[in-house]
C-alpha positions as CSV (number, residue, x, y, z in Angstrom):
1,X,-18.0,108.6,89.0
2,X,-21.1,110.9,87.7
3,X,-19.7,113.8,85.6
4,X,-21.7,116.8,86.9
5,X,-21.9,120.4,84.5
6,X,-24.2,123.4,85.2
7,X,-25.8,124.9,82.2
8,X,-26.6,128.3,82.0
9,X,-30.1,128.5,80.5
10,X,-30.3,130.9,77.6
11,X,-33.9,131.4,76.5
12,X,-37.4,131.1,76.9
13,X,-38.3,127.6,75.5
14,X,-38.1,125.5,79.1
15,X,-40.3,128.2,80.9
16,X,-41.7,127.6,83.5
17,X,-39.8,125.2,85.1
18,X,-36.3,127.2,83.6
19,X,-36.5,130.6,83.5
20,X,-33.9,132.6,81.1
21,X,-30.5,132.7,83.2
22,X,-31.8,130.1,85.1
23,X,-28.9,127.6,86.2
24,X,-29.4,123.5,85.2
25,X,-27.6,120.9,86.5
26,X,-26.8,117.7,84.3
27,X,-25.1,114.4,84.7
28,X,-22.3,114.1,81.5
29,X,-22.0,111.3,79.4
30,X,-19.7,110.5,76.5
31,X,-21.2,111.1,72.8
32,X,-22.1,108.0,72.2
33,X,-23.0,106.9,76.0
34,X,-26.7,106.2,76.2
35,X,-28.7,107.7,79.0
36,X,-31.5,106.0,80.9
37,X,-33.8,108.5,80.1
38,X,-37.6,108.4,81.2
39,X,-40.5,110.3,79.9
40,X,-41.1,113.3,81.2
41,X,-36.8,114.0,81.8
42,X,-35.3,117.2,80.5
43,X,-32.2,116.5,78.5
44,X,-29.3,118.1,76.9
45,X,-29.3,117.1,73.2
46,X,-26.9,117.5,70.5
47,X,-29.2,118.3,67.1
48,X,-26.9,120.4,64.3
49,X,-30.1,120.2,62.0
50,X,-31.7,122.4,65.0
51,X,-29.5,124.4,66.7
52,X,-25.7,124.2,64.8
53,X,-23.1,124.3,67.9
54,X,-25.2,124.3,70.6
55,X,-26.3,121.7,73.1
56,X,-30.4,121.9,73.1
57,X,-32.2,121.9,76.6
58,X,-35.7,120.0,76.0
59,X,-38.2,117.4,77.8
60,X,-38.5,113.6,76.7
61,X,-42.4,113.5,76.0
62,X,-42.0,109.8,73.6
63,X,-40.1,107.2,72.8
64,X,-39.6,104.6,69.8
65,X,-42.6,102.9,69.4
66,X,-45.1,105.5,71.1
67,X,-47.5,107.4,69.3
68,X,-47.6,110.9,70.0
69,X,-49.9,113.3,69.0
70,X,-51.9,116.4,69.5
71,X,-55.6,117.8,67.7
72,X,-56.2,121.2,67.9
73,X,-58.7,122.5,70.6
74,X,-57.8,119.7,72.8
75,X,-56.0,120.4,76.2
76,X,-53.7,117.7,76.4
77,X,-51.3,115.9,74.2
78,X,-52.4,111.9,73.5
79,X,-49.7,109.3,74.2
80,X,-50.5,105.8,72.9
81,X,-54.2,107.0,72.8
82,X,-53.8,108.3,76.5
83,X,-54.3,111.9,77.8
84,X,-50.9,113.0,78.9
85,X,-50.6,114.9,82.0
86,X,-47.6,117.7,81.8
87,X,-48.4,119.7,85.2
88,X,-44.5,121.4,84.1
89,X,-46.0,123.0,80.7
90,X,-46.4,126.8,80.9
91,X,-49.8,126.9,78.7
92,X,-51.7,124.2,80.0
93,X,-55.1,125.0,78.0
94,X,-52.4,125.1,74.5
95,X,-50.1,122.1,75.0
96,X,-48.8,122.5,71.6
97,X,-49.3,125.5,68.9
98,X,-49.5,123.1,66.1
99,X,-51.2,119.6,65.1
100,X,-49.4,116.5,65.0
101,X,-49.7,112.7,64.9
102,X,-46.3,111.2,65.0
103,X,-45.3,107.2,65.5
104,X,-41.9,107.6,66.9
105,X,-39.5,104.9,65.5
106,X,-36.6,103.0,67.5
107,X,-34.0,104.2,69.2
108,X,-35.4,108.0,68.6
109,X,-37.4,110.2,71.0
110,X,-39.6,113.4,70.7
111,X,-38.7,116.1,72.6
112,X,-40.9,119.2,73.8
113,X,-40.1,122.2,75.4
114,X,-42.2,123.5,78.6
115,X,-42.9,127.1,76.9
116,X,-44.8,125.2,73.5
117,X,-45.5,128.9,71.8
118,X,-41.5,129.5,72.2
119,X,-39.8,126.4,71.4
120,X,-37.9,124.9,68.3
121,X,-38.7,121.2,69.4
122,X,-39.5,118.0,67.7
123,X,-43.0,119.3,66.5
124,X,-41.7,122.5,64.7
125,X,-39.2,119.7,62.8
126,X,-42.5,117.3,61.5
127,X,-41.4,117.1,58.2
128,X,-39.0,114.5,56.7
129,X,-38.5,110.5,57.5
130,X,-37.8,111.0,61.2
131,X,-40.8,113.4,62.0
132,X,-39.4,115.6,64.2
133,X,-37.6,113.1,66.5
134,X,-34.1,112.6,67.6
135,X,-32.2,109.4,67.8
136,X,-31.6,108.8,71.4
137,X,-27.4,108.8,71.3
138,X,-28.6,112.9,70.4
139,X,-28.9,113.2,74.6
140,X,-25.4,114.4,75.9
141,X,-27.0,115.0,79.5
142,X,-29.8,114.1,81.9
143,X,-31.3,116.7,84.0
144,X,-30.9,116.4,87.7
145,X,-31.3,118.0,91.0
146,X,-28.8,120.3,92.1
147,X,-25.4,117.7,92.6
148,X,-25.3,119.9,95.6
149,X,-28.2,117.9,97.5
150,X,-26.1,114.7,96.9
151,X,-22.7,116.7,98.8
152,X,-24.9,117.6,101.7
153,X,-26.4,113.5,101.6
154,X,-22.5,112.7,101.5
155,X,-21.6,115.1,103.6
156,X,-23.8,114.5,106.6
157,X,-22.8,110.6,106.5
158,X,-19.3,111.5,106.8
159,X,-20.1,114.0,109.8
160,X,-21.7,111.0,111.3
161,X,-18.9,108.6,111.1
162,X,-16.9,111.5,112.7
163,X,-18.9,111.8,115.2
164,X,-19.4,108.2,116.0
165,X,-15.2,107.7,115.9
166,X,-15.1,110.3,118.3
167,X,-17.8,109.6,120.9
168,X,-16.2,106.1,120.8
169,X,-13.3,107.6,121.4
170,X,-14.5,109.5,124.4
171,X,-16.5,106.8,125.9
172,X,-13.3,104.6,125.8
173,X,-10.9,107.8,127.4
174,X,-13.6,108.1,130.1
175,X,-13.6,104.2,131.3
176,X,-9.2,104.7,131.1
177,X,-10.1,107.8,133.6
178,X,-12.5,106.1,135.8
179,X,-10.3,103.2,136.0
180,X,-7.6,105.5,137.4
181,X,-9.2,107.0,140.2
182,X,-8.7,104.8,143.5
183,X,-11.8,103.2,145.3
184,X,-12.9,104.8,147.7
185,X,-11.5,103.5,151.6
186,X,-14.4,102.6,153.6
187,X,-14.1,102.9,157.1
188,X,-13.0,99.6,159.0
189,X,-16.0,99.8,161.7
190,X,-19.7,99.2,161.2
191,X,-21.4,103.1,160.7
192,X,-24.1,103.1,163.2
């Protein structure tokens, strides 16, 4: 069974697409449980170096063995050489505030925030052996849409195994009544 928690989203880092006091819903995993994460997911990461006691809300923008990187006075980040399209960023024409060129290595991932100019993400942590990334058993949580659009899915499947049990049931109740009810006595001459 999927583990469900809402965050309460403190900050300005995942603007626009979480606004401070914005709730987030996430599916749970054990600390060492590795997510199927995707480019482009929002996590919840565990990074003490970062933020000490805190889970950290953040996008997955690369993973080992991509190559990530951004030139000033370009309007898009490059992924393996590629223009990367990130319609969810709040600056478009600034994807990042600072130049980078990182080869991610395995089992890590670089992680962004939407709001680039307000965000303590992989690029502000460039320096060191692991440029800025984060090993991938770091993601405590995937993003996901509210669990509440699953209980309505669930919901309206059991309402319609209700209902079919019970217009069975009907059907079968009338055919009991309509058995009941004598034929009707014709009359034993010919109508004219």
């Amino acid at each position: 069974m999927v583990d469900y928690q809402k965050v309460n989203v403190r900050g300005e880092n995942m603007r626009p697409t979480y606004e401070h006091g914005d709730t987030a819903w996430f599916s749970m995993g054990a600390d060492s449980e590795n997510f199927e994460v995707s480019r482009g997911d929002v996590v919840l990461v565990s990074v003490p170096e970062w933020v000490p006691d805190e889970l950290v809300l953040l996008r997955v923008v690369a993973f080992g063995g991509d190559r990530i990187e951004y030139r000033r006075g370009e309007s898009t980040l490059r992924l393996n050489g590629e223009p990367l399209d990130e319609p969810y960023i709040l600056d478009r024409s600034v994807p990042s505030p600072i130049t980078f060129d990182v080869t991610v290595p395995e089992h890590r991932i670089f992680l962004l925030g939407d709001n680039r100019n307000n965000s303590a993400d992989s690029s502000m942590h460039l320096l060191g052996q692991d440029q800025g990334t984060v090993h991938i058993s770091a993601v405590r949580g995937e993003g996901v849409r509210r669990p509440t659009d699953y209980i309505v899915v669930g919901g309206a499947a059991v309402s319609g195994a209700v209902m079919c049990v019970v217009g069975g049931g009907l059907g079968v109740w009338a055919l009991m009544l309509r058995r009941r009810r004598p034929d009707p006595v014709l009359p034993a001459w010919p109508a004219a």
